[in-house]
N, C-alpha and C positions, 0 to 999 in steps of 0.2 A: 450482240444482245440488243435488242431493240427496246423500243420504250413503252411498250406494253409489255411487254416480260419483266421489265425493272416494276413497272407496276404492282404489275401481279404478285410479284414473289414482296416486294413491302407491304399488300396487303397482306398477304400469307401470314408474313411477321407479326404486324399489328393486330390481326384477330386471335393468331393462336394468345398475344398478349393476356388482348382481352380473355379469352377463354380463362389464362388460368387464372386472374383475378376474379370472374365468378366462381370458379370451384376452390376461391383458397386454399391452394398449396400453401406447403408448411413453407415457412424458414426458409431452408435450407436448401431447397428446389429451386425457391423464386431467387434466392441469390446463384444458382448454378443456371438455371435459364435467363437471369441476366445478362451473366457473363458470357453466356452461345450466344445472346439476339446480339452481344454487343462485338462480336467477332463476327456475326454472319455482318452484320450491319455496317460494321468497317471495313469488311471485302466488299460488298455489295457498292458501296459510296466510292472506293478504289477503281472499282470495273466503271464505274459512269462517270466518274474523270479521265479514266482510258478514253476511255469515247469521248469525250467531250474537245480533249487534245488531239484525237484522230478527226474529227470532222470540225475543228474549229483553227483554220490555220495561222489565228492572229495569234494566238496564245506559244503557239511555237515562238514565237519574237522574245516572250519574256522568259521561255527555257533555255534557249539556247541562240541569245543576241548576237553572238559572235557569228555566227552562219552570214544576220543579216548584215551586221557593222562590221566593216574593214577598218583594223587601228593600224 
């Protein structure tokens, strides 16, 4: 996934937001579309720490030090 597709789909997120705070949904909506934005939004943050660990090899040191440190 590249960094304009992460882009795009948080903008996606944050307008449809927006959207439903101008049309006031009720209650009961806006606490079940919370709870989706807050699941899509926790996978979404999951998949760009995958990447961030795949293309950042210094951060490999503090997963898994034993690879680098011989005791």
């Amino acid at each position: 996934m590249t960094r304009a597709q992460i882009r795009e789909r948080i903008r996606l997120v944050l307008s449809f937001m927006l959207w439903c705070l101008k049309k006031k949904v009720k209650f009961l909506q806006r606490v079940l579309i919370h709870v989706l934005i807050g699941i899509v939004g926790g996978w979404l943050i999951s998949l760009f720490i995958a990447y961030l660990f795949n293309n950042i090899t210094l951060l490999h040191f503090f997963v898994a030090p034993t690879k680098y440190i011989k005791i």
